[in-house]
N, C-alpha and C positions, 0 to 999 in steps of 0.2 A: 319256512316251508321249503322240501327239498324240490326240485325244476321239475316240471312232466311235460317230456317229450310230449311235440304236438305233433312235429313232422322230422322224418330222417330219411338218411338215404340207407341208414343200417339193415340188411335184409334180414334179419333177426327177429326183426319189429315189427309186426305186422299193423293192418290200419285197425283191425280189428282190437289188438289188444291196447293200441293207443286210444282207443277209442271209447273203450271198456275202463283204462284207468283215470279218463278226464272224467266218465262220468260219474265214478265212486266219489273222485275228488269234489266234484260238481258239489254233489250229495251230498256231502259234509258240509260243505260250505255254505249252501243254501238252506239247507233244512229242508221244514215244510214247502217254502216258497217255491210257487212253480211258475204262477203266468205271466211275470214281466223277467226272471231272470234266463241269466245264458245257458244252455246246453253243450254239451259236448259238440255239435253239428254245430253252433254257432260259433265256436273257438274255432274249429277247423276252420268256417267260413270267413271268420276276420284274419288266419295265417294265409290263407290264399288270395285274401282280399291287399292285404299288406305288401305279399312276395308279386302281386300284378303291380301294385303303384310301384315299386322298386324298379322294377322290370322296366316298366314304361317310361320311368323316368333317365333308363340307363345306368344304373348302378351296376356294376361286375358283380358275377356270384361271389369272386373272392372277397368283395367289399363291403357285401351287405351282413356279415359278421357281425357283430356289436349292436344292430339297433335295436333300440328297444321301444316298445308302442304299448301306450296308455287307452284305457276306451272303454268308457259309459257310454252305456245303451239309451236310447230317449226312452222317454216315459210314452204313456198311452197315445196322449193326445187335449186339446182341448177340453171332450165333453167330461171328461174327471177332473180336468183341472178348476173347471165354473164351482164343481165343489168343494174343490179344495183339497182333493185327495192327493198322498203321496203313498209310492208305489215301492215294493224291494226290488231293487235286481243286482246282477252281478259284475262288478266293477273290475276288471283285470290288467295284470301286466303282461304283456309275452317278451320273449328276447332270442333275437335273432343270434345262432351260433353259427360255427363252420357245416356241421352237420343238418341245420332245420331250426325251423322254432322250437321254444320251449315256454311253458307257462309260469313266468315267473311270479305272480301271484292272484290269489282269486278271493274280492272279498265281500261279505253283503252289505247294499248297500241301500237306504231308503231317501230318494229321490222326489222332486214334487211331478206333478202327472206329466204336467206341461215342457219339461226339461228337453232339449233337444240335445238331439248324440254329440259325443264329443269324444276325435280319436284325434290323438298327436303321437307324432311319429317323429322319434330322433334319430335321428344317423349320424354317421361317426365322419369326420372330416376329409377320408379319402370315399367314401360316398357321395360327399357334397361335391368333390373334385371331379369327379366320374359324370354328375349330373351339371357340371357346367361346361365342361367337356361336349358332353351330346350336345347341351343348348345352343354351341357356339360352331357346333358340328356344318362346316360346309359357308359360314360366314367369315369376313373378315372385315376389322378393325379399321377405319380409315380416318387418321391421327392429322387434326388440324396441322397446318403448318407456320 
């Protein structure tokens, strides 16, 4: 699958037509299925969910380059799961460039009701360095003697 820009700083791009080509993509992907998978809104809502924990965490723009973040959606809830129902939704990769995210893959996937979400996020080792950096921001080390 070729990457679809989720977010840029290219002003070429509007939100609009990103917007327009997650959702064609979406629609392949999904098919029929509509009420537990992802939408176009909720891709953007997981890039901006991602580029805050980055942020918060202290990562430099220059460093947040490489990551890349995994993330199933939970399932309904309890009252489908007492039946035993399991649900489709849509399973993704995004990956963090110099430019924005990008969707590095979108797949269906059927899930039991009761699944709770589940998003992991990798960063790349001058990201990890940046975030222990800020944690240690203002402390110091006091070395037995």
């Amino acid at each position: 699958m070729k990457t679809l820009t989720i977010t840029s700083r290219d002003p070429q791009l509007t939100s609009t037509e990103i917007r327009a080509a997650l959702k064609r993509h979406l629609h392949e992907v999904n098919g029929r299925a509509r009420v537990h998978t992802l939408d176009a809104d909720d891709i953007l809502a997981l890039a901006k969910r991602v580029e805050r924990t980055l942020v918060t965490a202290g990562v430099t723009q220059r460093h947040r380059a490489g990551t890349r973040v995994s993330f199933l959606p939970g399932g309904p809830g309890s009252a489908y799961a007492q039946k035993g129902y399991y649900v489709v939704t849509t399973v993704v990769t995004l990956r963090r460039t110099r430019d924005g995210w990008r969707l590095a893959s979108a797949e269906k996937a059927e899930i039991p009701a009761a699944r709770v979400e589940r998003l992991d996020i990798e960063i790349t080792e001058r990201a990890e360095a940046d975030i222990l950096r800020r944690s240690f921001d203002g402390l110091s080390v006091r070395r037995a003697a």
